[in-house]
Structure formats: C-alpha cells, structure tokens
C-alpha positions as CSV (number, residue, x, y, z in Angstrom):
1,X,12.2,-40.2,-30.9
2,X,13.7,-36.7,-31.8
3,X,9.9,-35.2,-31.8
4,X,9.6,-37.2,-27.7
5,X,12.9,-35.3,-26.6
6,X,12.0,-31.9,-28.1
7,X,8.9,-31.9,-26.1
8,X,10.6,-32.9,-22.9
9,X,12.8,-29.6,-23.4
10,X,9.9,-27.8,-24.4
11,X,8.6,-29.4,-20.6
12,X,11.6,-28.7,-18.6
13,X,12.3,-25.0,-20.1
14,X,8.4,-24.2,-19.1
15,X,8.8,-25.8,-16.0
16,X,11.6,-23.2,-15.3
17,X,10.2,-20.5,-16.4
18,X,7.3,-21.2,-14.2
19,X,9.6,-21.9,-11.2
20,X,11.6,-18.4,-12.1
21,X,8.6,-16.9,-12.2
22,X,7.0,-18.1,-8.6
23,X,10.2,-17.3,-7.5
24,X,10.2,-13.4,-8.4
25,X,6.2,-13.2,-7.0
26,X,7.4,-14.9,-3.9
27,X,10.0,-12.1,-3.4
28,X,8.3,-9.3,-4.9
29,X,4.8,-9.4,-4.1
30,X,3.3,-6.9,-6.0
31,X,-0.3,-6.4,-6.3
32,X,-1.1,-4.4,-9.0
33,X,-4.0,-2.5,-7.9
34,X,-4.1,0.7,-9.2
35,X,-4.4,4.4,-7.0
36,X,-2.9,2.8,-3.8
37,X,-0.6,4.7,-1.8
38,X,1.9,3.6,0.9
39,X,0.7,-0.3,0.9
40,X,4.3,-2.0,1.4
41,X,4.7,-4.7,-0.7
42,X,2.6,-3.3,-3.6
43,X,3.7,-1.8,-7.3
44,X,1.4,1.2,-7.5
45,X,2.1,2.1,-3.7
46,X,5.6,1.9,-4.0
47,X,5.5,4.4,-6.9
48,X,2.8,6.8,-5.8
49,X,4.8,7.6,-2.7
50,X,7.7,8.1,-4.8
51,X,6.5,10.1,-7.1
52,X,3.9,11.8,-4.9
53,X,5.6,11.8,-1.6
54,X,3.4,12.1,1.5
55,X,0.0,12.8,1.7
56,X,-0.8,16.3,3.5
57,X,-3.6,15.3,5.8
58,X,-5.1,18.9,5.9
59,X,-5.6,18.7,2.2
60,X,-6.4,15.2,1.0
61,X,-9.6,14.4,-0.3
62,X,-11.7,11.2,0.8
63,X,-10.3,9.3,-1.9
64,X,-7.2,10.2,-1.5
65,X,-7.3,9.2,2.5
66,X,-8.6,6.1,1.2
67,X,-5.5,5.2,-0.4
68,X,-3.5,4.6,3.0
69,X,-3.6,1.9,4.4
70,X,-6.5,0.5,7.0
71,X,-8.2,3.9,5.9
72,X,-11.3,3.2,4.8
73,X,-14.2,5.1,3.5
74,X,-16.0,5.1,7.4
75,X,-12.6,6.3,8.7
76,X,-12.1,9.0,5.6
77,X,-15.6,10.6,7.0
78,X,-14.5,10.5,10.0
79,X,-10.9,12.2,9.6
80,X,-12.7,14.9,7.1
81,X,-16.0,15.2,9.8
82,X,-13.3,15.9,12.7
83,X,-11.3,18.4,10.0
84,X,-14.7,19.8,9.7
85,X,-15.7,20.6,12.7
86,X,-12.5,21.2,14.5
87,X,-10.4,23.0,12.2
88,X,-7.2,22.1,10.4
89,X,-5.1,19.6,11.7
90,X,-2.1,20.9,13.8
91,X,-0.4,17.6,14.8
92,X,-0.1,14.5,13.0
93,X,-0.5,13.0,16.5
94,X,-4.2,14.9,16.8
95,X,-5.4,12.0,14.1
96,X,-5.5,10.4,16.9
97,X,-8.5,12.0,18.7
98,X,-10.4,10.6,14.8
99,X,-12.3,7.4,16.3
100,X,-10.7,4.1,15.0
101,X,-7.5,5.6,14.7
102,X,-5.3,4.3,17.4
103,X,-1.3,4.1,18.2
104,X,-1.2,0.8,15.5
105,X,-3.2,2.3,13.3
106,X,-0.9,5.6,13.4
107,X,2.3,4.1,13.6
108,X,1.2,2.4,9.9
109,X,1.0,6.2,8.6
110,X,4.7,7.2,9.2
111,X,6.1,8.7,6.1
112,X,3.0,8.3,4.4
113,X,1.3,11.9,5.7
114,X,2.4,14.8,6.5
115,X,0.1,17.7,8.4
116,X,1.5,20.9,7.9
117,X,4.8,19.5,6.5
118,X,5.5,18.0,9.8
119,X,5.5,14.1,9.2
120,X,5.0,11.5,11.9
121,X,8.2,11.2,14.3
C-alpha cells in the first residue's frame, strides 16, 4: 500500500513538472537555433542583438544578412548584387529599391540594421 502511494507522488510531482515546464515554453518560446539574429521570440536572436547590436548593412556578409529575418539566401544575393552594382548603401530606406524587399518586409528590420550608423526611423 505505502509502495501504490509513493508512486502516485512520484505521478503527480512529474505531472507538475511537466505542467511547469509547458508553462515556461508557452511563455517563452525560445527556439534554440543557433546564429539567428533579431528573430523575436528566439534565445540566440535575443542575445546576438544584444551582444552584437545591429547589423551594418554596408558590411554584412551573405550569411550574416541571412540571419534577419525573412532574409533569405535569394534575397542576401540580391541586397549584396544591388550593393554591387550600385555602390554602398546611403539610406536604410534605399533597401527598398532590393527586389522582395517591401514596406512589411522593412518595417521587420528596425533596430536590427543600421546603414551608415543610421538605423531605420
């Protein structure tokens, strides 16, 4: 009889902790995934902006564009192509000449880039 109540404890203290723990993932959703930047909701985003801050545009590498989000590796070509043949960046508000990137698009990269220091408004 004592064993059949020990495991009901045992029961109800993992059915807790499982409840506790649904809990926290409900309210934190973290994805761990790691080398994203500026993804809301995610661990390794949260602390690469942090740590890193914002991403100068006229610097960043395709991988590192990648990192934002809805950037892609088509529209990381495309933002280094239109770098490349156009010149540096003088306007965050310019990314938006880069095909695929429109106001929704632009609006999700405030405070995540910067292009010459001047972040989007």
């Amino acid at each position: 009889m004592e064993r059949k109540v020990d495991i009901k404890i045992e029961v109800l203290l993992l059915g807790w902790t499982a409840a506790f723990l649904l809990l926290l993932a409900v309210l934190f959703p973290w994805k761990l995934t790691p080398g994203v930047r500026g993804e809301r909701g995610t661990a390794a985003a949260s602390v690469a902006v942090e740590t890193t801050g914002p991403l100068e545009v006229n610097r960043a590498t395709k991988e590192e564009l990648m990192e934002l989000p809805g950037i892609g590796e088509t529209l990381a070509q495309r933002i280094l192509d239109y770098r490349r043949e156009h010149g540096s960046f003088q306007d965050p508000r310019e990314l938006l000449e880069v095909s695929g990137i429109g106001e929704s698009k632009y609006g999700a990269l405030q405070g995540l880039i910067t292009v010459n220091g001047k972040g989007i408004a």
